[in-house]
MDAnalysis code that builds the backbone (N, CA, C; Angstrom):
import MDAnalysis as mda
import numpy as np

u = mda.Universe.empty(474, n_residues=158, atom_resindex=np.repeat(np.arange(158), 3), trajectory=True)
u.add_TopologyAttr("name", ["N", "CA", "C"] * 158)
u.add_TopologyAttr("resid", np.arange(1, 159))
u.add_TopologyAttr("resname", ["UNK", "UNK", "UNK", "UNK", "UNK", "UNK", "UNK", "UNK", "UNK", "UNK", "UNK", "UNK", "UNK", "UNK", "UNK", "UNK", "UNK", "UNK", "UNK", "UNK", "UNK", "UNK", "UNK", "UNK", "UNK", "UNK", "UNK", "UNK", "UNK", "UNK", "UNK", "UNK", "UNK", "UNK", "UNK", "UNK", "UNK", "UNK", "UNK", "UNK", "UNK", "UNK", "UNK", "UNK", "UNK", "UNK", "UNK", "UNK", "UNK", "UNK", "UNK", "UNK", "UNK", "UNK", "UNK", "UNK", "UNK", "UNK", "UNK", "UNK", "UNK", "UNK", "UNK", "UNK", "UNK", "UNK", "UNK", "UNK", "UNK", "UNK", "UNK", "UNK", "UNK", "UNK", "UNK", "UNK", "UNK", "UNK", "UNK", "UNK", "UNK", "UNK", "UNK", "UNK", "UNK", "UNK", "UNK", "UNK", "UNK", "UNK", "UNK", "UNK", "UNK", "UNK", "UNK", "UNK", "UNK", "UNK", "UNK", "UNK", "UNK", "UNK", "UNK", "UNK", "UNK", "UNK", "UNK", "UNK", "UNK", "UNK", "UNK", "UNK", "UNK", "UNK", "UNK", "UNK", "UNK", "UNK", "UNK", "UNK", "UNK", "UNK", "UNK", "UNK", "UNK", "UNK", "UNK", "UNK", "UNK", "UNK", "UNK", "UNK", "UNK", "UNK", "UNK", "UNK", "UNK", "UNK", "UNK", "UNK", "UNK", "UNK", "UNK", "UNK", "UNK", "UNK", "UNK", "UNK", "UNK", "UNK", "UNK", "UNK", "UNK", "UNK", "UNK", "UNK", "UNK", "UNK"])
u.atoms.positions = np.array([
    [0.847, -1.193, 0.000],
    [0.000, 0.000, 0.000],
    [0.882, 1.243, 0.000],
    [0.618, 2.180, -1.012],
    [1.935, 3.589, -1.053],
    [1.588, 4.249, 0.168],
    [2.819, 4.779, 0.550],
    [2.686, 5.589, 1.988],
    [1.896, 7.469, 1.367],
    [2.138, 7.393, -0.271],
    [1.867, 8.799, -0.611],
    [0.384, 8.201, -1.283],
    [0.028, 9.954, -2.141],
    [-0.626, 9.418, -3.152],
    [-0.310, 10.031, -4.568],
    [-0.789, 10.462, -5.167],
    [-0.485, 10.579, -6.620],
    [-1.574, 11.475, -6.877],
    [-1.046, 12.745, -7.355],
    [-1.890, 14.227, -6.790],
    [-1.629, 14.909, -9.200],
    [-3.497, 14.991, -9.259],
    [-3.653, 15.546, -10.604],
    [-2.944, 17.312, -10.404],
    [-3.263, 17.477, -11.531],
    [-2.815, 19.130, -11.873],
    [-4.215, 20.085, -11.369],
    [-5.783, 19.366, -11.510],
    [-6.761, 19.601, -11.010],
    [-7.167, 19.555, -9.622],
    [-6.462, 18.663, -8.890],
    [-6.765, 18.393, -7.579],
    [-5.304, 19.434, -6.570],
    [-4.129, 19.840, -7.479],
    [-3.314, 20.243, -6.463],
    [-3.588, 21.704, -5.906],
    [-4.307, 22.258, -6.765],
    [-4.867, 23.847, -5.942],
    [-5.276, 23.985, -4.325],
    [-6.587, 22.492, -4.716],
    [-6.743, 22.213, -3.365],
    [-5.932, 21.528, -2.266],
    [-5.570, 20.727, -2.647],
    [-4.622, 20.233, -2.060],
    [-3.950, 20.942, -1.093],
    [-3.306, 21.957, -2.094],
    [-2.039, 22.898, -1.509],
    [-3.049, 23.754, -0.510],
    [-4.141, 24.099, -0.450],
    [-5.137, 25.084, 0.002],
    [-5.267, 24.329, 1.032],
    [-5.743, 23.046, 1.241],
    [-5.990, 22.289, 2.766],
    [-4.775, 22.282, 3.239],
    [-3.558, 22.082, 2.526],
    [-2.271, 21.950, 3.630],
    [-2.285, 23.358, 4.523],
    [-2.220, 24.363, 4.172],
    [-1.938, 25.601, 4.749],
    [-2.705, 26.071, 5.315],
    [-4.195, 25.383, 5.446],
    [-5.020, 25.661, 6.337],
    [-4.871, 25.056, 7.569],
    [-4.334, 23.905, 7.433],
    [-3.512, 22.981, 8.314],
    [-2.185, 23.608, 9.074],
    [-1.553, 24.678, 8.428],
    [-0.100, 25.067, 8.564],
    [0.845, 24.214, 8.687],
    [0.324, 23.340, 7.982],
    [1.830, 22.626, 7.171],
    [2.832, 23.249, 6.682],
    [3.937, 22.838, 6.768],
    [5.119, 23.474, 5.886],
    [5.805, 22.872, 5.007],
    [5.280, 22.905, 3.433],
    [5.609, 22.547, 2.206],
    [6.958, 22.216, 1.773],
    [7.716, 21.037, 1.478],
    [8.797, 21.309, 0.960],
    [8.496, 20.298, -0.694],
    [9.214, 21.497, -1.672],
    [9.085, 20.499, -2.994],
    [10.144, 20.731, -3.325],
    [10.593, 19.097, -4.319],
    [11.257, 18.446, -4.579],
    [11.193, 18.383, -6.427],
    [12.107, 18.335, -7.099],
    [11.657, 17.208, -8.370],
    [12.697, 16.626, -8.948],
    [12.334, 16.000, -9.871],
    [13.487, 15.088, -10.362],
    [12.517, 13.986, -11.476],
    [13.797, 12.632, -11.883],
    [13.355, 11.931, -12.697],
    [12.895, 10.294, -12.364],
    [13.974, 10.322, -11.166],
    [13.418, 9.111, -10.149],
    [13.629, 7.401, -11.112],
    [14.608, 7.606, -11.996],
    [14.346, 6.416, -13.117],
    [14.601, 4.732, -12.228],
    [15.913, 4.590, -11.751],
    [16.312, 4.185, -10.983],
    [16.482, 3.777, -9.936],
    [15.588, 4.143, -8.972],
    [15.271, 4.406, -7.500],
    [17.047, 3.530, -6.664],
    [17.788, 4.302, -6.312],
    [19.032, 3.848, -5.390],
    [19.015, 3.990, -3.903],
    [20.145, 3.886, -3.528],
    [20.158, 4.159, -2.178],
    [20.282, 6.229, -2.007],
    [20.644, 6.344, -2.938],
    [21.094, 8.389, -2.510],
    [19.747, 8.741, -2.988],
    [18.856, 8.440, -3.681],
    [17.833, 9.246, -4.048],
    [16.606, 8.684, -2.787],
    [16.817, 7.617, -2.244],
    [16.416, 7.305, -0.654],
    [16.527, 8.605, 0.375],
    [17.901, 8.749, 0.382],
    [18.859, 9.382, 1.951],
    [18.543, 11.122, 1.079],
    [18.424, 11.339, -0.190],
    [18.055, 12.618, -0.490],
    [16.883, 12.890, -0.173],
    [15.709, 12.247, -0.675],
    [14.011, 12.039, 0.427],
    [13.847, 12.428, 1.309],
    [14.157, 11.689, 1.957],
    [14.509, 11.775, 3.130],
    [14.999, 12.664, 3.609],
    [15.840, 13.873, 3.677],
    [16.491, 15.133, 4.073],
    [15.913, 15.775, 3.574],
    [14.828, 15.873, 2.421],
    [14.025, 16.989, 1.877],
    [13.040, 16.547, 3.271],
    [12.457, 15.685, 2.955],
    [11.054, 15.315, 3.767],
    [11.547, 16.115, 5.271],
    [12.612, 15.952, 6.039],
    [13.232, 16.906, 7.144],
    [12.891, 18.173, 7.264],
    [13.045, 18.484, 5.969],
    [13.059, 20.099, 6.526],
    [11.638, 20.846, 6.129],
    [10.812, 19.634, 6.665],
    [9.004, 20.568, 6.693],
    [8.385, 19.221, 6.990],
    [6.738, 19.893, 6.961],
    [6.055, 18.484, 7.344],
    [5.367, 18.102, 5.875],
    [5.653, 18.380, 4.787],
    [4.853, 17.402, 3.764],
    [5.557, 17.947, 2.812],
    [6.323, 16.440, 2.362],
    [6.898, 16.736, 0.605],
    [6.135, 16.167, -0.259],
    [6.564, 16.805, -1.507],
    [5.965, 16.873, -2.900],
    [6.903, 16.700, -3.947],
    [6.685, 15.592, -4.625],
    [7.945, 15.370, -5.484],
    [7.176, 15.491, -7.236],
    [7.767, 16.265, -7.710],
    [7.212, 17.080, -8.970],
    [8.234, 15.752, -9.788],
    [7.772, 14.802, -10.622],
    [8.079, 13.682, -11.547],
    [7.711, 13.900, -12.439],
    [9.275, 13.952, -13.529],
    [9.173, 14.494, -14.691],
    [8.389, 12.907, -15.894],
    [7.467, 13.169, -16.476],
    [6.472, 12.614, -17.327],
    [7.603, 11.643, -18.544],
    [7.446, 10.863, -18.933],
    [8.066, 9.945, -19.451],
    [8.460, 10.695, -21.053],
    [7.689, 11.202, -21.479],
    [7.702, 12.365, -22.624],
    [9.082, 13.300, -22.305],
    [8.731, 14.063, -21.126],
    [9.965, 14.619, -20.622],
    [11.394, 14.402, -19.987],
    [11.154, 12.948, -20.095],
    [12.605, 12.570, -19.941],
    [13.349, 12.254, -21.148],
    [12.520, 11.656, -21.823],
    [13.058, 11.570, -23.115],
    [13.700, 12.642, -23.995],
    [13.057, 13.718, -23.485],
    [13.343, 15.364, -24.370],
    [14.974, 15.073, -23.901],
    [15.204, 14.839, -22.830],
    [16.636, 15.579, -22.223],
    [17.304, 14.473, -21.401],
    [17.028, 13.398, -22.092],
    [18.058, 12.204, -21.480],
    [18.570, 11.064, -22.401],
    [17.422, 11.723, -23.613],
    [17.272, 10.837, -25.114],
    [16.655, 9.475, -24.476],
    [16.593, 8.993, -26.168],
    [15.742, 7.945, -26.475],
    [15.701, 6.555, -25.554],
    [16.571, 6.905, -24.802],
    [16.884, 5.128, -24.156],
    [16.070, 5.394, -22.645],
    [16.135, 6.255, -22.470],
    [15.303, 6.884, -20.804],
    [14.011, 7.031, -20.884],
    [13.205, 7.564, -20.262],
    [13.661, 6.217, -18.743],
    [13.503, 4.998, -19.083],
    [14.162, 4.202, -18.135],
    [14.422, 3.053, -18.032],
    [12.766, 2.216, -18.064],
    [12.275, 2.667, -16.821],
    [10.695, 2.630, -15.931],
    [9.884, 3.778, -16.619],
    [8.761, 3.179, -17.043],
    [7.503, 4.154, -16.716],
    [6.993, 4.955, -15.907],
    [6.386, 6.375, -16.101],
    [5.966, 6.972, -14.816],
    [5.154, 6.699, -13.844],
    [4.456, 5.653, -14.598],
    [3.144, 4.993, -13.560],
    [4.301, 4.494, -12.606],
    [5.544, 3.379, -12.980],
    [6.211, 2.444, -12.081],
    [7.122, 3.433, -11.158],
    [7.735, 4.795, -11.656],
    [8.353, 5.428, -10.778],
    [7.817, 6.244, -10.190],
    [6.310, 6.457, -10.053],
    [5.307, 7.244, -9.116],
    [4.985, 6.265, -8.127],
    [4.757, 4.741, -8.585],
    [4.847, 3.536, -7.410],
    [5.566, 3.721, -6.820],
    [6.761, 3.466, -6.926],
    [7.957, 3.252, -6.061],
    [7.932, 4.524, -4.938],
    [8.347, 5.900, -5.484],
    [8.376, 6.444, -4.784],
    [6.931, 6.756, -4.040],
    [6.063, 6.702, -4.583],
    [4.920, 6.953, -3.391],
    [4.583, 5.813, -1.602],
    [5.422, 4.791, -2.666],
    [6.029, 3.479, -1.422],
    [6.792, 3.815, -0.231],
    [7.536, 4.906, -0.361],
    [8.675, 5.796, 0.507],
    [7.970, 6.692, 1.572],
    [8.272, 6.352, 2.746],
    [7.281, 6.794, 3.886],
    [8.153, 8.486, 3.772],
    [9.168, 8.673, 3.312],
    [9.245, 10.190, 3.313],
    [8.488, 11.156, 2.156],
    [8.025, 10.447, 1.319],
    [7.571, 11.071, -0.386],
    [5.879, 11.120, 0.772],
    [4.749, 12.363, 0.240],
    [3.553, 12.723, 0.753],
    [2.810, 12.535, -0.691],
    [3.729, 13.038, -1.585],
    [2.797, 13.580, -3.079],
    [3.816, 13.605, -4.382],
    [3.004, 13.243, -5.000],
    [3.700, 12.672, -6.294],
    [2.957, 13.554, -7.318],
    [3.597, 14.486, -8.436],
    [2.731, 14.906, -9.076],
    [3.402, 15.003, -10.364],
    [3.044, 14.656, -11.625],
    [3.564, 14.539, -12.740],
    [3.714, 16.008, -13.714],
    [5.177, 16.203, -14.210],
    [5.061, 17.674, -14.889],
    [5.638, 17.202, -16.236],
    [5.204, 17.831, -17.392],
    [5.995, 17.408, -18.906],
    [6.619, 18.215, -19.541],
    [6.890, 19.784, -18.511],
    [7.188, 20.804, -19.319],
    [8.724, 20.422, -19.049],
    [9.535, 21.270, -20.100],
    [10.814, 21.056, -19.895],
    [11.564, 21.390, -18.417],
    [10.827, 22.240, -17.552],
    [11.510, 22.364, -15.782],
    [10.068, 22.367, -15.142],
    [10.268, 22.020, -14.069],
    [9.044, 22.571, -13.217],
    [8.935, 23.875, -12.641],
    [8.924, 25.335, -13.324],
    [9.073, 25.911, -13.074],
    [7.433, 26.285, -12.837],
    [6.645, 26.110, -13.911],
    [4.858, 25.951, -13.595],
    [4.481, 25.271, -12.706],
    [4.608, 24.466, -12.531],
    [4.987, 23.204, -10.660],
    [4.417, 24.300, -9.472],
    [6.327, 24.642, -9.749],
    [6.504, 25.655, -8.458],
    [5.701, 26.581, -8.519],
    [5.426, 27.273, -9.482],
    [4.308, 28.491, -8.845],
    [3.081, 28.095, -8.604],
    [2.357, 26.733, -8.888],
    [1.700, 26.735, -8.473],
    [1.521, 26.088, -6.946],
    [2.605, 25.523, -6.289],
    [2.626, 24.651, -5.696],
    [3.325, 25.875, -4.503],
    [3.524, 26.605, -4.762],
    [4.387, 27.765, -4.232],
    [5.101, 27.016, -2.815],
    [5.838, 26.669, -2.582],
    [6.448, 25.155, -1.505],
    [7.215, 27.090, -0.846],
    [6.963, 25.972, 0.275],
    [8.087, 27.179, 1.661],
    [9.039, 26.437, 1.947],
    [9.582, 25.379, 1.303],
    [11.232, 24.908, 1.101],
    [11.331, 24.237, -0.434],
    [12.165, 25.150, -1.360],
    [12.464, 24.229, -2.129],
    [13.692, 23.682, -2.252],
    [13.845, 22.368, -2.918],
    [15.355, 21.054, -2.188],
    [15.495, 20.797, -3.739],
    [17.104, 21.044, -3.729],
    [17.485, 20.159, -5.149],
    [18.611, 19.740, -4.198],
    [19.536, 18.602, -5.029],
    [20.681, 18.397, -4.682],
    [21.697, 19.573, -4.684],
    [22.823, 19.182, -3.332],
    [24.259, 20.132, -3.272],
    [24.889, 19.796, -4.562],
    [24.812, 19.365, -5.633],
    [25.385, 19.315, -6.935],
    [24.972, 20.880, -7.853],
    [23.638, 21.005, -7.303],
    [23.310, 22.322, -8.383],
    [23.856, 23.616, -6.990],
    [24.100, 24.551, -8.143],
    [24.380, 26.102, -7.294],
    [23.237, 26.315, -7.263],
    [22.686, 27.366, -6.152],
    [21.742, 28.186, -6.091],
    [21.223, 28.758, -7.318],
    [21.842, 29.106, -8.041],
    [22.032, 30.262, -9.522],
    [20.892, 29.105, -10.721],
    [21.348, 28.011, -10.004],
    [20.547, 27.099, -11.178],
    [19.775, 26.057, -11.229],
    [19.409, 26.469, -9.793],
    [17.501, 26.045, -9.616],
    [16.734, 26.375, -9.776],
    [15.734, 26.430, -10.997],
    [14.675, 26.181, -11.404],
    [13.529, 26.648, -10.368],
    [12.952, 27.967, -10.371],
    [12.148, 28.496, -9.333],
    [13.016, 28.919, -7.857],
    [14.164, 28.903, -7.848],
    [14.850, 29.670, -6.744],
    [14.581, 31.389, -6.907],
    [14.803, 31.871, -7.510],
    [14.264, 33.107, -7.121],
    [12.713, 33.654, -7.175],
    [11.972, 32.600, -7.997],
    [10.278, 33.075, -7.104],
    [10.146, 32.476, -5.785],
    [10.574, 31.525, -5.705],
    [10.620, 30.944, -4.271],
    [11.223, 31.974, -3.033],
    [12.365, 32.524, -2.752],
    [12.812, 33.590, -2.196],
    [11.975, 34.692, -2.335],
    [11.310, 34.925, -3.208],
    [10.713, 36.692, -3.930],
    [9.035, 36.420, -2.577],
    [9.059, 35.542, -1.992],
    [7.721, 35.739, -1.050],
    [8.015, 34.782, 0.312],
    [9.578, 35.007, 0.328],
    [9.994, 34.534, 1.691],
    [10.262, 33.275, 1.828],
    [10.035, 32.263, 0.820],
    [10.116, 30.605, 0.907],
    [11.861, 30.416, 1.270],
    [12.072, 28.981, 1.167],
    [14.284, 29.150, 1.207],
    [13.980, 28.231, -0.160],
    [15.594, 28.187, -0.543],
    [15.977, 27.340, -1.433],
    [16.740, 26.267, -0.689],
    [16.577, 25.364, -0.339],
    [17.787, 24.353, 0.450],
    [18.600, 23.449, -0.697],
    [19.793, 23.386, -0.535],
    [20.607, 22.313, -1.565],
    [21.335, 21.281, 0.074],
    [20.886, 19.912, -0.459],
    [20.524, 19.059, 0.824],
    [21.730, 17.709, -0.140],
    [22.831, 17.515, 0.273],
    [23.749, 16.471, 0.306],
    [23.407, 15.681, -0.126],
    [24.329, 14.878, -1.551],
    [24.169, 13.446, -2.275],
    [24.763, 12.643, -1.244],
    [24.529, 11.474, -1.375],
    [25.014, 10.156, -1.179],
    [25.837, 9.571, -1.717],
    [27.727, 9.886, -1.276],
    [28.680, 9.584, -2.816],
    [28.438, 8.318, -3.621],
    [28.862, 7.787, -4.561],
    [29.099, 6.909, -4.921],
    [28.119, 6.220, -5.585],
    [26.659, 7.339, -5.170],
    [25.272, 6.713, -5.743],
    [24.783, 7.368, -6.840],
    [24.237, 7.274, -8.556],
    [23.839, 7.972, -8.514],
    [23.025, 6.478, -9.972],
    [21.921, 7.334, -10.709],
    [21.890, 5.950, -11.661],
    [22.290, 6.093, -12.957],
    [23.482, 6.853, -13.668],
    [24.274, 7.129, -14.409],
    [25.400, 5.969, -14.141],
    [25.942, 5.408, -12.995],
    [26.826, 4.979, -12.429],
    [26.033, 3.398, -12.667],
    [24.780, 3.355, -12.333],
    [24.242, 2.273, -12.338],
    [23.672, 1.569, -13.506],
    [23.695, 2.811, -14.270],
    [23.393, 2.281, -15.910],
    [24.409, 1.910, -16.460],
    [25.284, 2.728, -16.286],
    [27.217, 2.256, -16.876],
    [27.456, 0.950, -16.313],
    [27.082, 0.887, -14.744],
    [27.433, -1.010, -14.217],
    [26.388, -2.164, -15.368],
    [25.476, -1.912, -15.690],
    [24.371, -2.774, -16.314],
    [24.837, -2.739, -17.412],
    [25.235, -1.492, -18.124],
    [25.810, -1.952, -19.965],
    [27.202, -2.734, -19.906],
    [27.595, -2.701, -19.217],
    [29.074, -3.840, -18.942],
    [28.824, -4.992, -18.406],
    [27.592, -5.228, -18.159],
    [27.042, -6.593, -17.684],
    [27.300, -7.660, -18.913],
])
């Protein structure tokens, strides 16, 4: 049974509207999730930390393909919205196809947004609307040695 659920483009207005009536504190996330490893675990997880309900913006199978080419993803989005909605730190899963989630974020307007310490500040995707009404930007520590670039390179040498 997923610990999350799997949130439309129609249903997240409200959504986001009951959390804050609640005073929850939003943190969003996104990414491509192809792979599911141990660092994209222990990264979850440190987003999910720094508030009480994450939201992981999953880029649409269309959109991975734009910018990872033809062989990606590996998994379907239905199978990598499973997985991670399985993850007692993931709350919400919501699918985006534009080339960034930059439409995501404004609508989702999160009071923490988390990419990995790999990106600078300068080149996250909704970091400065996020700041422009008080939210943070957090860049939250990989897991060395993990990533699934590393794990696709181990499988084609198989």
């Amino acid at each position: 049974m997923p610990a999350g659920n799997l949130v439309s483009r129609s249903n997240l207005t409200r959504l986001i509207a009951s959390l804050r009536r609640s005073g929850k504190k939003i943190v969003f996330t996104n990414g491509v999730f192809d792979i599911l490893h141990r660092g994209h675990v222990e990264y979850l997880s440190r987003a999910r930390a720094l508030g009480d309900v994450l939201i992981v913006g999953l880029n649409t199978d269309a959109s991975v393909r734009r910018f990872k080419g033809r062989a990606r993803p590996l998994q379907k989005q239905a199978d990598r919205a499973a997985i991670l909605l399985a993850l007692k730190a993931v709350d919400y899963v919501i699918f985006f196809g534009e080339d960034t989630p930059d439409r995501l974020i404004r609508l989702v307007k999160p009071d923490v947004l988390v990419k990995g310490a790999d990106y600078r500040i300068a080149e996250i995707v909704g970091a400065e609307f996020v700041k422009s009404y008080g939210g943070s930007v957090k860049r939250v520590s990989l897991t060395r040695g993990r990533s699934s670039s590393a794990l696709i390179r181990k499988l084609n040498r198989l």
